[in-house]
N, CA, C and O atoms as a GROMACS GRO file, in nm:
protein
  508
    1UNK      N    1  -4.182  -1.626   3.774
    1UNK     CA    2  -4.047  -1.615   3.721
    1UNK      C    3  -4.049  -1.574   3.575
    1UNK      O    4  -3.985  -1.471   3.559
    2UNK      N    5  -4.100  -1.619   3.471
    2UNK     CA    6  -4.142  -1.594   3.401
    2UNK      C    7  -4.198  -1.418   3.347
    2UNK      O    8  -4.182  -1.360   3.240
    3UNK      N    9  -4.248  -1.387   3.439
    3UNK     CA   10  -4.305  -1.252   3.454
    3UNK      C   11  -4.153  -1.146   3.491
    3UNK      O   12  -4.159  -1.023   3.481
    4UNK      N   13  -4.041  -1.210   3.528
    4UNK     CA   14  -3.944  -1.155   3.580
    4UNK      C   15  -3.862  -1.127   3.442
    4UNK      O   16  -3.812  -1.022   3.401
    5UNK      N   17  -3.867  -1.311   3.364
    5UNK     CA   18  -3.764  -1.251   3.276
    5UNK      C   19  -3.838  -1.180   3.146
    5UNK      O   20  -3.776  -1.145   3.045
    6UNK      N   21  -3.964  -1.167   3.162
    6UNK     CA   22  -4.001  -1.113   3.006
    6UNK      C   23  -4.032  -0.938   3.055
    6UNK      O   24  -4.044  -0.859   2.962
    7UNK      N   25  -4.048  -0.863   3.248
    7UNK     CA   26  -3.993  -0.765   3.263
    7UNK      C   27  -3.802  -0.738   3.203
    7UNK      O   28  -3.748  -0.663   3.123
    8UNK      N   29  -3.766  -0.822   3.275
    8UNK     CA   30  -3.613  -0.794   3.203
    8UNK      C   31  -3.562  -0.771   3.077
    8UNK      O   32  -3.463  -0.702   3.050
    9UNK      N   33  -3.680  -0.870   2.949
    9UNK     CA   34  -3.661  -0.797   2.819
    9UNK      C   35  -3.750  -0.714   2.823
    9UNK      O   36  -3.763  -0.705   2.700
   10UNK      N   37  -3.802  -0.666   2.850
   10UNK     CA   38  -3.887  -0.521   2.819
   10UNK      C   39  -3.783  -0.432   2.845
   10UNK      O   40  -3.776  -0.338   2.766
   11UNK      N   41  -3.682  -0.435   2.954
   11UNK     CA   42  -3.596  -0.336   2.992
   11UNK      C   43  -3.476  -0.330   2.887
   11UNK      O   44  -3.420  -0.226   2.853
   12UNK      N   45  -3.442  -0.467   2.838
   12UNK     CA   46  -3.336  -0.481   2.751
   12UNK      C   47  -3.390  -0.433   2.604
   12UNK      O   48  -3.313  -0.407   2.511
   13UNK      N   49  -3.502  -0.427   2.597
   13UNK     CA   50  -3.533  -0.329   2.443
   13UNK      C   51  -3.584  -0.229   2.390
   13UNK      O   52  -3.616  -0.194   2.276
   14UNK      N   53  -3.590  -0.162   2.556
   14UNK     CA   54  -3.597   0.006   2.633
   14UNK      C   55  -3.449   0.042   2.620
   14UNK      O   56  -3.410   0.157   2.603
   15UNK      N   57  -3.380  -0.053   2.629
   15UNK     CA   58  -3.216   0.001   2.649
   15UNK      C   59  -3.196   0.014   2.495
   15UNK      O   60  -3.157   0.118   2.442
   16UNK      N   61  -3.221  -0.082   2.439
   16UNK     CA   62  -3.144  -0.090   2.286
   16UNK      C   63  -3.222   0.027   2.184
   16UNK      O   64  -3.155   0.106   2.117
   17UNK      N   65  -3.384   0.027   2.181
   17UNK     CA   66  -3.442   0.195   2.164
   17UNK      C   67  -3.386   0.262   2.215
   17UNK      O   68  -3.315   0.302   2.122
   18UNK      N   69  -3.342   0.335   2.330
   18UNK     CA   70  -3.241   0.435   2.383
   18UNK      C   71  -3.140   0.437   2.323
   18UNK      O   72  -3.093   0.550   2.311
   19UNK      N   73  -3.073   0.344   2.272
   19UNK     CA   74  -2.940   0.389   2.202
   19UNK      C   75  -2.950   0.422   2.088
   19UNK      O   76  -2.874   0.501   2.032
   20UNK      N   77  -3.101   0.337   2.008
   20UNK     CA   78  -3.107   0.380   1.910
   20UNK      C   79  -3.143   0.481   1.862
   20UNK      O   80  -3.135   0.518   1.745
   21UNK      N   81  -3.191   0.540   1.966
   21UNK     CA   82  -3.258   0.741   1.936
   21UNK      C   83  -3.121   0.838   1.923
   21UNK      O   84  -3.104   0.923   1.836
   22UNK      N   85  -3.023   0.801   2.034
   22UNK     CA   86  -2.904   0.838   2.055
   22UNK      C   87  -2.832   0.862   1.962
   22UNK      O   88  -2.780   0.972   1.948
   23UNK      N   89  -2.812   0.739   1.861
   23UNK     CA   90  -2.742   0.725   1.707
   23UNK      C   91  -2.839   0.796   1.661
   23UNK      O   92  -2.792   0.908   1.639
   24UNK      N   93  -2.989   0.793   1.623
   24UNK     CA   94  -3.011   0.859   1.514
   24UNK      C   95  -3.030   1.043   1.501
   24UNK      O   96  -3.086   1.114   1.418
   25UNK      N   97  -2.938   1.076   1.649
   25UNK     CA   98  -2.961   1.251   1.629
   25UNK      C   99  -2.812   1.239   1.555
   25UNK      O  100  -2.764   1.352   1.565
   26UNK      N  101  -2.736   1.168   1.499
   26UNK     CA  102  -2.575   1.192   1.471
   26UNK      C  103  -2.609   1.124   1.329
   26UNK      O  104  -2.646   1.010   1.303
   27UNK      N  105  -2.584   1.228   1.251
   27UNK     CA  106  -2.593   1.181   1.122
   27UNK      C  107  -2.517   1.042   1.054
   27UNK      O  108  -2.416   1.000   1.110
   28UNK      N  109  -2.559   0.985   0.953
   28UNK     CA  110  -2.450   0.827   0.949
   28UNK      C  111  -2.421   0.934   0.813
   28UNK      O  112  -2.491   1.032   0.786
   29UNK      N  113  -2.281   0.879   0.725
   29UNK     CA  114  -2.202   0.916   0.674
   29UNK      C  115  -2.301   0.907   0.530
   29UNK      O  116  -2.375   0.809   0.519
   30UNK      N  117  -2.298   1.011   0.421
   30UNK     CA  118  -2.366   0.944   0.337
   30UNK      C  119  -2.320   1.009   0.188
   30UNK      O  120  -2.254   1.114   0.192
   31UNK      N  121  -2.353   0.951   0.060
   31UNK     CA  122  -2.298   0.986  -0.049
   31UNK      C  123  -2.394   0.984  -0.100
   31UNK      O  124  -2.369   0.894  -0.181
   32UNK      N  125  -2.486   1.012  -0.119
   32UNK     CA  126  -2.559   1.116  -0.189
   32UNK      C  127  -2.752   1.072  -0.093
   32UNK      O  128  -2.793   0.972  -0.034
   33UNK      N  129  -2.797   1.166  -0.117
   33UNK     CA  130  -2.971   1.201  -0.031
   33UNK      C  131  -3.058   1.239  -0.129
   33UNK      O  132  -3.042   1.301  -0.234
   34UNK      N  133  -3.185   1.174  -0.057
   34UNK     CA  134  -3.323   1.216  -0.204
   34UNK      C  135  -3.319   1.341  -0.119
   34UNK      O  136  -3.298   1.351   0.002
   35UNK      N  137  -3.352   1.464  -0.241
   35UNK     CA  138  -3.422   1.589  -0.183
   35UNK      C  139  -3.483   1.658  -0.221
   35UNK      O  140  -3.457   1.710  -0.330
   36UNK      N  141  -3.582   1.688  -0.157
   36UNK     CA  142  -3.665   1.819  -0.205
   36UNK      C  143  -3.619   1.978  -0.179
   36UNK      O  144  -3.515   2.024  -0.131
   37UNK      N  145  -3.677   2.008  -0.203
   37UNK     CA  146  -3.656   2.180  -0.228
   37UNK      C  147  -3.759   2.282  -0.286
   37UNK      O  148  -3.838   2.244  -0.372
   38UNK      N  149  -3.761   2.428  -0.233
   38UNK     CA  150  -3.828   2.512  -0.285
   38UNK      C  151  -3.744   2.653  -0.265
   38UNK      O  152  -3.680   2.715  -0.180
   39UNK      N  153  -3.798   2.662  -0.441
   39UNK     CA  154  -3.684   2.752  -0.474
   39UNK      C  155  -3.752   2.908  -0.467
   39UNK      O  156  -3.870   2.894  -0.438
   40UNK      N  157  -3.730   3.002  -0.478
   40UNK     CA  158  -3.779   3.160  -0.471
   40UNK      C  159  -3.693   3.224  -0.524
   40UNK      O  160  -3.592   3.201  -0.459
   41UNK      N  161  -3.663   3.311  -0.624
   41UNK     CA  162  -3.597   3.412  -0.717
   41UNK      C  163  -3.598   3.533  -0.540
   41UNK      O  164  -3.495   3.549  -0.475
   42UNK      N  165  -3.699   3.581  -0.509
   42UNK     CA  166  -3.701   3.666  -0.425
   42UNK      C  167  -3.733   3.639  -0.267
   42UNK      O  168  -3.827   3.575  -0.222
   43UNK      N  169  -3.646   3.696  -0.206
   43UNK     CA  170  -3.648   3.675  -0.017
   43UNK      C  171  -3.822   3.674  -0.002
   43UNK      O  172  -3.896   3.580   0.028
   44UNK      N  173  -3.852   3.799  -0.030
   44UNK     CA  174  -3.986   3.790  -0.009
   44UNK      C  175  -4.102   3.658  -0.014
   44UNK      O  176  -4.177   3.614   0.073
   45UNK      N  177  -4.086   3.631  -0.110
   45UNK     CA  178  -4.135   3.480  -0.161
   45UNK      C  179  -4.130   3.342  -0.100
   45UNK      O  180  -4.210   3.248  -0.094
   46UNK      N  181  -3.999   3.364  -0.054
   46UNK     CA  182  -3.936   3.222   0.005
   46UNK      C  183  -3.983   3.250   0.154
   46UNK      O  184  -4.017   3.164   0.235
   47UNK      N  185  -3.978   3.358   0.171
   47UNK     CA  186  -4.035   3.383   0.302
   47UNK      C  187  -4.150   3.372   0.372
   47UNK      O  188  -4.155   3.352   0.493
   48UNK      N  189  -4.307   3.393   0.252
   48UNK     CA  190  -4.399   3.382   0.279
   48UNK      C  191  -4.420   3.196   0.273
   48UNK      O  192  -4.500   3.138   0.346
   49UNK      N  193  -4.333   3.127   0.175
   49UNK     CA  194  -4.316   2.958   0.191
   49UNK      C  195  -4.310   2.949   0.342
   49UNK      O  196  -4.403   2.906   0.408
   50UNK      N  197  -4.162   3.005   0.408
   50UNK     CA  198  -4.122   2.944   0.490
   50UNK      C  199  -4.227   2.958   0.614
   50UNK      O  200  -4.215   2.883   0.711
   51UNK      N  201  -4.344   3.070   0.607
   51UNK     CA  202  -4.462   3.134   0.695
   51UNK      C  203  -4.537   2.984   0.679
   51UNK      O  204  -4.527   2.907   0.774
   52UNK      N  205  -4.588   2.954   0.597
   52UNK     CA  206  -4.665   2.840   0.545
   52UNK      C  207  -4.657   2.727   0.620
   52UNK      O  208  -4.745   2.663   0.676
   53UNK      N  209  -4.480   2.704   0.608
   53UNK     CA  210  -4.460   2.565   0.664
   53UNK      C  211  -4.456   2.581   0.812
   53UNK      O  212  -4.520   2.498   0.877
   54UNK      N  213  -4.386   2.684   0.881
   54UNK     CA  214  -4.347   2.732   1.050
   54UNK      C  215  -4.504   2.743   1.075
   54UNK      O  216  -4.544   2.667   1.163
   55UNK      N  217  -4.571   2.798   1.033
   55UNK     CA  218  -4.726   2.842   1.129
   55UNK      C  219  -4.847   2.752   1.097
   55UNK      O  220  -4.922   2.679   1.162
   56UNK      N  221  -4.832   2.787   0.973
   56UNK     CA  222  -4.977   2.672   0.912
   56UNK      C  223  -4.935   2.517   0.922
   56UNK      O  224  -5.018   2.427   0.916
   57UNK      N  225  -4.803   2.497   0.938
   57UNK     CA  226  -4.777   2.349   0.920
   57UNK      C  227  -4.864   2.264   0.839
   57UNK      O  228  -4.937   2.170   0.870
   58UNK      N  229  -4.827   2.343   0.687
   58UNK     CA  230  -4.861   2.288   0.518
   58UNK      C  231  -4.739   2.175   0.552
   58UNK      O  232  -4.633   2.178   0.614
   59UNK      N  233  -4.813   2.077   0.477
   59UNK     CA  234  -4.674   1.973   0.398
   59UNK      C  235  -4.575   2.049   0.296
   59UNK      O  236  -4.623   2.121   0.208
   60UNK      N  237  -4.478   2.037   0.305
   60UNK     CA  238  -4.370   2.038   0.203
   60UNK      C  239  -4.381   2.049   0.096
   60UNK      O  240  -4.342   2.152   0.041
   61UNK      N  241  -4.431   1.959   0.031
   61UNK     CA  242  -4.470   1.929  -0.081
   61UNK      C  243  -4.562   2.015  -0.174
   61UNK      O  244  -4.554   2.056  -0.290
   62UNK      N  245  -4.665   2.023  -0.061
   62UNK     CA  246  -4.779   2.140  -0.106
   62UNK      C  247  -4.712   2.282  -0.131
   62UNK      O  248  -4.739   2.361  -0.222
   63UNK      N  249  -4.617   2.296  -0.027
   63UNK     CA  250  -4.530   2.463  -0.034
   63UNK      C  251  -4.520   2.432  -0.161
   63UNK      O  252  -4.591   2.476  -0.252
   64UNK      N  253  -4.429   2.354  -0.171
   64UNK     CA  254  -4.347   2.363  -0.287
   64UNK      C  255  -4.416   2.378  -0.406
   64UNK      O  256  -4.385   2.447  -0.503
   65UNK      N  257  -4.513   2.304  -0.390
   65UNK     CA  258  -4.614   2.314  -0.546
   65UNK      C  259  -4.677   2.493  -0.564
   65UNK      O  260  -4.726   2.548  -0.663
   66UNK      N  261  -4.653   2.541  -0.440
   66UNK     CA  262  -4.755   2.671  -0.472
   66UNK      C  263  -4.689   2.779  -0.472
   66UNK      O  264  -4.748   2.882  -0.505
   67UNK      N  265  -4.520   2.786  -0.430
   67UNK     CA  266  -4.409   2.901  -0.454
   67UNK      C  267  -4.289   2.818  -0.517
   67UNK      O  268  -4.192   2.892  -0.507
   68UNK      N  269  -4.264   2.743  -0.554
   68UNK     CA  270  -4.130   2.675  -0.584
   68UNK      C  271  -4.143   2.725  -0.741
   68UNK      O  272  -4.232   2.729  -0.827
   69UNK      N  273  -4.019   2.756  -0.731
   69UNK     CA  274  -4.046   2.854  -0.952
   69UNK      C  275  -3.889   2.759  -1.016
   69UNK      O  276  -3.781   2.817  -1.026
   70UNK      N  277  -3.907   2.623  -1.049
   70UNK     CA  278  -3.852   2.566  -1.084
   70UNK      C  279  -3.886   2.447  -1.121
   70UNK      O  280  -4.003   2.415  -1.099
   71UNK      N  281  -3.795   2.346  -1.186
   71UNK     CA  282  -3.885   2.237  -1.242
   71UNK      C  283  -3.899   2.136  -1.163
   71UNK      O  284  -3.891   2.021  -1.204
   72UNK      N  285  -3.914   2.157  -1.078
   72UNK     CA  286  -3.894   2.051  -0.917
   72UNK      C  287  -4.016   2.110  -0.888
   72UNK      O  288  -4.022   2.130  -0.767
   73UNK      N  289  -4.135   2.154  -0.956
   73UNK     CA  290  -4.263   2.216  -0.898
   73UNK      C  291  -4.346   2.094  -0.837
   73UNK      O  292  -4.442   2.112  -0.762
   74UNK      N  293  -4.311   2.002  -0.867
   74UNK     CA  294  -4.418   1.919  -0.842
   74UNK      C  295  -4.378   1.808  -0.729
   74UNK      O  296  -4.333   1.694  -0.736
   75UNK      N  297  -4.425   1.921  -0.594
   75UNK     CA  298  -4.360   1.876  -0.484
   75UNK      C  299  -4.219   1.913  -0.417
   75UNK      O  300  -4.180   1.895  -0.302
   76UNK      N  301  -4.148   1.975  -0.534
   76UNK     CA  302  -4.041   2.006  -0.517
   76UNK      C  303  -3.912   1.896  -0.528
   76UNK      O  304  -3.797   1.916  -0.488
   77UNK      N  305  -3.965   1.779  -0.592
   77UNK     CA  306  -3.878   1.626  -0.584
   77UNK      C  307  -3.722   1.648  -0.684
   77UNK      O  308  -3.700   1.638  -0.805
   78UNK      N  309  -3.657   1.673  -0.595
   78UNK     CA  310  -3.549   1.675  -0.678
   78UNK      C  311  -3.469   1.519  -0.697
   78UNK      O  312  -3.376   1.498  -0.775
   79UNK      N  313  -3.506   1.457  -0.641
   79UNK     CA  314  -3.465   1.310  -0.630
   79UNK      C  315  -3.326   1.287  -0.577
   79UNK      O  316  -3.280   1.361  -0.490
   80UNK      N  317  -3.247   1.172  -0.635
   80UNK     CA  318  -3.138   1.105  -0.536
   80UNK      C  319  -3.020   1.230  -0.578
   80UNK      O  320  -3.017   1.248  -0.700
   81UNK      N  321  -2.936   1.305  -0.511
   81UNK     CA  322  -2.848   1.364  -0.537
   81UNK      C  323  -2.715   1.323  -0.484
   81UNK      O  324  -2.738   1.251  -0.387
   82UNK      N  325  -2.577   1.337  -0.503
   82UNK     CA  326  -2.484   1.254  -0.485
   82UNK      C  327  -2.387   1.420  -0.453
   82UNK      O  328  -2.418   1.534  -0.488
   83UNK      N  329  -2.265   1.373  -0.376
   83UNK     CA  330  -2.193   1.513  -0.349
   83UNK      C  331  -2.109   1.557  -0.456
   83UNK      O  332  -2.027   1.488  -0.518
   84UNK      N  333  -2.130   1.652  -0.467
   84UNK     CA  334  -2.068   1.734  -0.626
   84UNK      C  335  -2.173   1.773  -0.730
   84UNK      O  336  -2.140   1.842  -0.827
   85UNK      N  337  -2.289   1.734  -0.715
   85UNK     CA  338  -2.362   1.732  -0.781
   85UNK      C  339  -2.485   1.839  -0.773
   85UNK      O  340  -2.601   1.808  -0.801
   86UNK      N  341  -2.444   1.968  -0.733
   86UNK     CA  342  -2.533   2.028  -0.644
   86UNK      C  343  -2.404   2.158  -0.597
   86UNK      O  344  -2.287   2.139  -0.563
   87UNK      N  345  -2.458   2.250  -0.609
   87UNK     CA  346  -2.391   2.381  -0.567
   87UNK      C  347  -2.341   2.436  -0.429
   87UNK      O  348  -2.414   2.451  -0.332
   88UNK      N  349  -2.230   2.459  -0.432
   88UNK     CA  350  -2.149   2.450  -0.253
   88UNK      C  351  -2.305   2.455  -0.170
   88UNK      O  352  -2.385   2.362  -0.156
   89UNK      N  353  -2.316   2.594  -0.121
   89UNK     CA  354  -2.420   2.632  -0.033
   89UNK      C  355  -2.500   2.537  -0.011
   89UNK      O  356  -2.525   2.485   0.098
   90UNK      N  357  -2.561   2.503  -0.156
   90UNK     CA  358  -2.706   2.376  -0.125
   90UNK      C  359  -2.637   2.280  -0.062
   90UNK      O  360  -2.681   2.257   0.051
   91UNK      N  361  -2.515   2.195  -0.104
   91UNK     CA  362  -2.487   2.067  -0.067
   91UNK      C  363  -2.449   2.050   0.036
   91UNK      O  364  -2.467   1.938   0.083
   92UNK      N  365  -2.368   2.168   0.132
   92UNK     CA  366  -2.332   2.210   0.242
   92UNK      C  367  -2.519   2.168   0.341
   92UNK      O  368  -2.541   2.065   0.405
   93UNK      N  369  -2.588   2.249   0.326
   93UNK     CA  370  -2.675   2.280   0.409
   93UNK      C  371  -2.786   2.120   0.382
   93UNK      O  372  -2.871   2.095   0.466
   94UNK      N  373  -2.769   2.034   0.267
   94UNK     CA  374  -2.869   1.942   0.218
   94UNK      C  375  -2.811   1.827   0.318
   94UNK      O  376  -2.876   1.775   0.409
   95UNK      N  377  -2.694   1.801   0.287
   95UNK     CA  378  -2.599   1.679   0.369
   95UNK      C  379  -2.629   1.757   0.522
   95UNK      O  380  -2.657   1.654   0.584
   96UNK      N  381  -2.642   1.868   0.626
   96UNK     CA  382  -2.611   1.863   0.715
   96UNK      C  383  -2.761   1.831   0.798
   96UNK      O  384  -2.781   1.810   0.918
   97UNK      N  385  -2.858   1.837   0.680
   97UNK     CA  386  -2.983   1.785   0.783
   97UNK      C  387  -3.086   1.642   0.782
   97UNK      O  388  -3.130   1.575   0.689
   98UNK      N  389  -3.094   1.635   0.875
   98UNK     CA  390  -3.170   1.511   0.923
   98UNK      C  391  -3.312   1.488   0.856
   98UNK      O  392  -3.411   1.561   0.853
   99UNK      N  393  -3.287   1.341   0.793
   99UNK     CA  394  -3.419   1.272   0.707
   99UNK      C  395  -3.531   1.290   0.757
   99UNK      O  396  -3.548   1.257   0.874
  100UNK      N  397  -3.661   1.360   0.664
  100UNK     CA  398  -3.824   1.380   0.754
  100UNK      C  399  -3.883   1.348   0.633
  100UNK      O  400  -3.818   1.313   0.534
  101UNK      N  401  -4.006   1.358   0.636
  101UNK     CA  402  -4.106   1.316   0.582
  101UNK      C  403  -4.180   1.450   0.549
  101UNK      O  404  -4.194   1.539   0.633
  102UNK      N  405  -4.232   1.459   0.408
  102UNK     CA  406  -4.328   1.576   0.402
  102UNK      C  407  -4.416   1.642   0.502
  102UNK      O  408  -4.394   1.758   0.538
  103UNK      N  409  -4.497   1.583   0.539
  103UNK     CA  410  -4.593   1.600   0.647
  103UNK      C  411  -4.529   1.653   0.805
  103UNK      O  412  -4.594   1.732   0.873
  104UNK      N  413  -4.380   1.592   0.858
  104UNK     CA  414  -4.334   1.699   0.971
  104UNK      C  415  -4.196   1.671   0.890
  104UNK      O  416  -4.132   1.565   0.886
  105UNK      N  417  -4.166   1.799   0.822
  105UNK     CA  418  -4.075   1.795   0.741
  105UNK      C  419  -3.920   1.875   0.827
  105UNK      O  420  -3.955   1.970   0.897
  106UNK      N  421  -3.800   1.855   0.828
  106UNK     CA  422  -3.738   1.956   0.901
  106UNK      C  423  -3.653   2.016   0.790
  106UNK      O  424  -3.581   1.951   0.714
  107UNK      N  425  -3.665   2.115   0.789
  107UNK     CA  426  -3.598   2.202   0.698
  107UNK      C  427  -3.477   2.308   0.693
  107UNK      O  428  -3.413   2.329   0.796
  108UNK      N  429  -3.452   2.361   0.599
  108UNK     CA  430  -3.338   2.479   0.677
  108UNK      C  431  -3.421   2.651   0.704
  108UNK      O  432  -3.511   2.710   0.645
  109UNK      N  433  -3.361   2.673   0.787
  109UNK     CA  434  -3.409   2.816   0.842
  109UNK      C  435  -3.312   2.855   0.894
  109UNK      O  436  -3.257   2.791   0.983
  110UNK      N  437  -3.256   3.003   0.838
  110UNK     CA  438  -3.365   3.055   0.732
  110UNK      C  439  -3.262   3.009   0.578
  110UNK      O  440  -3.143   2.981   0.567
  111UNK      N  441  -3.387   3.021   0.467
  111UNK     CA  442  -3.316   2.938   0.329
  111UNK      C  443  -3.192   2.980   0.316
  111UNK      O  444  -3.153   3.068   0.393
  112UNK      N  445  -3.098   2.922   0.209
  112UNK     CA  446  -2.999   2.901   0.162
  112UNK      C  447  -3.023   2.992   0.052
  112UNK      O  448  -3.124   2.988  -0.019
  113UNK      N  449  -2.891   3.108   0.034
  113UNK     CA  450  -2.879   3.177  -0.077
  113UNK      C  451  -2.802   3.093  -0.153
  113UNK      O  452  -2.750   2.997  -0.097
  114UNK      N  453  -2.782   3.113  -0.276
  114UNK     CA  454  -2.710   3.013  -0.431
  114UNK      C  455  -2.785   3.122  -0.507
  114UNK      O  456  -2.888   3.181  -0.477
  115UNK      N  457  -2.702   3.134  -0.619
  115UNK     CA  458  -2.686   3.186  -0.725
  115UNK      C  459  -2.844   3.153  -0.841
  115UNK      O  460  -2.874   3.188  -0.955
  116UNK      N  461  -2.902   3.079  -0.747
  116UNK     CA  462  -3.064   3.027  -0.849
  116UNK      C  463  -3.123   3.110  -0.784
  116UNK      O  464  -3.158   3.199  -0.862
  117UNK      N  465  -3.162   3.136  -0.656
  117UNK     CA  466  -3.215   3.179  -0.550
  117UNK      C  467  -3.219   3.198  -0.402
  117UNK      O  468  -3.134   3.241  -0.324
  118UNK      N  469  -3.336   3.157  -0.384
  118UNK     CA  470  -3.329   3.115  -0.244
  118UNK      C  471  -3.427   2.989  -0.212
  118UNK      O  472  -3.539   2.954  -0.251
  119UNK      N  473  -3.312   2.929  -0.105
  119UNK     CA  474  -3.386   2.738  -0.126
  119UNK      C  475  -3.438   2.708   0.055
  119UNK      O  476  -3.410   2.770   0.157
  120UNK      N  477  -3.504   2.615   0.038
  120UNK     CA  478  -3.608   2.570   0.151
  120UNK      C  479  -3.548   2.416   0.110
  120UNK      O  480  -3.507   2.365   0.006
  121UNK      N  481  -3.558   2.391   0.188
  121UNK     CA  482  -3.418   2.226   0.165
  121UNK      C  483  -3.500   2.137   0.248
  121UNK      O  484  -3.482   2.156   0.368
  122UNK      N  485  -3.595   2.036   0.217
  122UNK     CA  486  -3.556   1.882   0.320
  122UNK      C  487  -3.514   1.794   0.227
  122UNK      O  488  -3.508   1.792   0.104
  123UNK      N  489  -3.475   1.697   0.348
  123UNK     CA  490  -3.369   1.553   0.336
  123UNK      C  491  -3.487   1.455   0.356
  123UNK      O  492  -3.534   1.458   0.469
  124UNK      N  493  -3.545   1.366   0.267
  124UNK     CA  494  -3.610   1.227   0.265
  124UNK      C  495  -3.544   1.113   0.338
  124UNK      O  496  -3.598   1.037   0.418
  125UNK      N  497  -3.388   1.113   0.286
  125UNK     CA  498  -3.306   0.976   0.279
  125UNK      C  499  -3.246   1.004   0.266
  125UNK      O  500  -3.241   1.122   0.228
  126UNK      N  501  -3.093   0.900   0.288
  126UNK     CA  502  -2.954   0.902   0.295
  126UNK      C  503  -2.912   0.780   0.219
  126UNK      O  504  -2.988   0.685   0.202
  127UNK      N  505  -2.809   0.783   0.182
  127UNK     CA  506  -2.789   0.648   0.164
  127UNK      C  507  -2.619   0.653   0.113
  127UNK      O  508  -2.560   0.548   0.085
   0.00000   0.00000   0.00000
């Protein structure tokens, strides 16, 4: 019996993981996200980044340190940003993607034009 009810929580926290994967493809509401970025003056540039990260699957971070032409070189850490604080295009495309980690980072493709350049965007955190 025993064996019955501790199958039954195994099932009850198979159910509650399932919902919780569910919620986390739907973004939660947020006012401002840590972010990184890599910036490129030229398509060309940002392009051979974005080769880097799609094929070689480089960390983020590393891109960023080796094409990012801004003062976010180091790693590309732009830190906690809040809405308004950050140029339509970027803030548009920064808020609409889902928190990763350097190492399987999800990013935008293809970059974001703005008036600096052209940007390679992940989301760390929300908050």
């Amino acid at each position: 019996m025993a064996k019955g009810k501790q199958a039954a929580g195994q099932k009850a926290k198979a159910a509650a993981s399932d919902d919780g994967k569910k919620k986390d493809t739907k973004l939660k509401a947020a006012n401002a996200i840590r972010v990184r970025h890599i910036l490129c003056e030229k398509h060309g540039k940002v392009m051979e980044a974005m080769a880097r990260l799609k094929e070689e699957n480089m960390r983020f971070d590393k891109v960023a340190e080796m094409y990012s032409e801004d003062k976010a070189k180091a790693g590309g850490a732009l830190g906690w940003m809040t809405r308004g604080s950050m140029v339509g295009p970027f803030q548009d495309a920064a808020f609409a993607l889902q928190p990763s980690s350097c190492d399987k980072p999800v990013f935008t493709d293809p970059p974001v034009k703005t008036n600096f350049g052209y940007h390679i965007i992940m989301v760390e955190d929300r908050k």
